[in-house]
N, C-alpha and C positions, 0 to 999 in steps of 0.2 A: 410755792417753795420759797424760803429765806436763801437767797442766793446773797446774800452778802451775809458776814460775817460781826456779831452783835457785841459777842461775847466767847471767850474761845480760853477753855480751860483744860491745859496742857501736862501730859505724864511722858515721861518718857524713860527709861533702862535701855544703854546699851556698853558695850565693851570700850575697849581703846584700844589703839591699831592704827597700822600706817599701809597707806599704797603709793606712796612717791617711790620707792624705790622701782616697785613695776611699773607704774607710771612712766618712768622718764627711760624704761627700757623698752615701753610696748611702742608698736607701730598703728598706724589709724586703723580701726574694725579691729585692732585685739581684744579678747576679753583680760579684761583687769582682775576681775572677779566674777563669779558665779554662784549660784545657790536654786536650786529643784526642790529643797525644802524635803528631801527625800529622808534624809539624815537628821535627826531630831537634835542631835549633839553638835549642829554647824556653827552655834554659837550666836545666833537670835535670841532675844529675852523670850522669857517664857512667865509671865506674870497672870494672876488673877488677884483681881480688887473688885471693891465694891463700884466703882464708875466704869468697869468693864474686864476685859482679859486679851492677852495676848500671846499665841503658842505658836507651835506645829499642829495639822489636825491632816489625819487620811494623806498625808504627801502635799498639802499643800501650807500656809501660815495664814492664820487667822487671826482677824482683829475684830474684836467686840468691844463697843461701845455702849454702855448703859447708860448712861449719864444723858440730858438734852445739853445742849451749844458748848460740848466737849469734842476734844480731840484724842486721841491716841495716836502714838509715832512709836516705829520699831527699827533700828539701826547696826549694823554689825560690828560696827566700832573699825572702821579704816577712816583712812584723807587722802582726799585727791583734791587737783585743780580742775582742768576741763574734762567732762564725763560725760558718756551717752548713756542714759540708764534706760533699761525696757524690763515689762513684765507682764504677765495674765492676768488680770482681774474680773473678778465678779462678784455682784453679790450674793452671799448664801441665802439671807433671810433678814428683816427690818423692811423700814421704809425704801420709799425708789428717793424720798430727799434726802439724799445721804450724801455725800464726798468721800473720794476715796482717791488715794494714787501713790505720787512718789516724793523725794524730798532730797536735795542734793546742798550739798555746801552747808552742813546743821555743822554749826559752831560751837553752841548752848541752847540750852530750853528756851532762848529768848532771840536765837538770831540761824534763819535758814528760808532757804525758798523750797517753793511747793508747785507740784503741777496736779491737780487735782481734776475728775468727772462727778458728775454724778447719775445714779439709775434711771434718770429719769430726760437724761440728754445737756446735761448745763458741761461747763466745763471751766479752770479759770487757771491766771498765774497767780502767785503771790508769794508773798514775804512776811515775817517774822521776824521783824528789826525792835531791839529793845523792850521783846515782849507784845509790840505791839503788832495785828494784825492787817494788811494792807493789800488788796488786790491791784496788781500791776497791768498797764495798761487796758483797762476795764472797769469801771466802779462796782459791777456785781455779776456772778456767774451769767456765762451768754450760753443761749443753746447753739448746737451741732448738730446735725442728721447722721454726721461720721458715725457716731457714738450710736453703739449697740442698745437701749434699754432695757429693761427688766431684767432677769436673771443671768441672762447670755452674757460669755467672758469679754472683755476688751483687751485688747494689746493696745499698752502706753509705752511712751517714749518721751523720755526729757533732757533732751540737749543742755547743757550748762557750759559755755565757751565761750572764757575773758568775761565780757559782760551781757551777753546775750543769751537768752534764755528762748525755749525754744521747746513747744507741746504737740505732741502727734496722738492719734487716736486713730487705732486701725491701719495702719501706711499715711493718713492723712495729715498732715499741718493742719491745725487748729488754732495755736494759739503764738504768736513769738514777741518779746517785751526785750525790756534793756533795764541794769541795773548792776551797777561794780562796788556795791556793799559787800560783799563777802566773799572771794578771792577762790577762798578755798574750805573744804571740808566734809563731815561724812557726809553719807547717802544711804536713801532707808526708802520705806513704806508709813503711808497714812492714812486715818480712817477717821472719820467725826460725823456726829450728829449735829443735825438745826435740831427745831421744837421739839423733834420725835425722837426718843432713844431706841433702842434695840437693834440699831447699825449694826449689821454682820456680813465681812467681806472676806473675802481669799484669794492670795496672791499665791501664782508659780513663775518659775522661770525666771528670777530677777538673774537682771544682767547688769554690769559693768563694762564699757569697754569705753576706749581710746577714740577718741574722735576723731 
């Protein structure tokens, strides 16, 4: 598996929107925000292109990647500052080299972090500073036993608090780094291929809440 990142060619659609207001009225374990993906109209993109698609499918949201050493990101268009995000993931169908997870504090198409697994056991932090791609205390995806492989769902978690970042897999800590490049901003889901395209994942249950 290419557990580091070569080349990384990014699409992204989402809304604009704010969560400071609930933010700074919620108490720790509030939810900020929620989405079951049940409701097709919740306000997720909904795109199909030739390098992949990204919808609602059967109650859950799906990200397909066609493209090799691409990414795809999907976003609801809110900001916050410090955020516990969690969600279901699995793969439907593609490779087990794949990446998939979460994304908190996205600024622009060129500046956010990421807490990523992949199908096949790896898992990593990282950032998107100036476009460019960087895995944060790590030089390239490490494996995990936590982490479920093959088909079966994973429940992720990615703490984003002041400057510490912080990746759970299953109840477990996996992975936690440092880095106060980006303060604040939205939070979404992501999905990309290495060599192989036909990435296909499904996220339920994204969560927001108050740390």
């Amino acid at each position: 598996m290419k557990r580091a990142w070569t080349l990384a060619l990014l699409f992204l659609l989402a809304g604009c929107g704010s969560g400071f207001a609930a933010e700074l009225d919620a108490q720790p374990g509030d939810a900020l925000y929620q989405d079951d993906f049940s409701d097709p109209s919740s306000g997720w993109p909904r795109i199909s292109a030739e390098v992949g698609a990204m919808d609602y499918y059967n109650g859950v949201y799906r990200i397909l990647v066609n493209a090799a050493d691409y990414d795809l990101w999907s976003a609801p268009g809110k900001n916050y500052t410090d955020v516990r995000l969690e969600v279901d993931a699995a793969r439907l169908a593609g490779p087990a080299e794949n990446r998939f997870g979460l994304v908190c504090r996205y600024r622009s198409a060129q500046d956010f972090y990421f807490f990523v697994i992949s199908s096949d056991g790896y898992y990593t932090i990282g950032k998107f500073g100036g476009g460019v791609v960087s895995l944060l205390g790590q030089p390239t995806m490490a494996y995990n036993a936590a982490i479920v492989t093959g088909v079966a769902p994973n429940h992720l978690r990615f703490d984003c608090v002041g400057a510490s970042l912080t990746g759970y897999v299953n109840g477990q800590m996996v992975a936690i780094t440092q880095d106060a490049a980006f303060p604040d901003g939205d939070v979404g889901l992501i999905a990309g291929a290495f060599d192989v395209p036909g990435v296909d994942v499904v996220f339920d249950n994204f969560v927001v809440m108050k740390p």
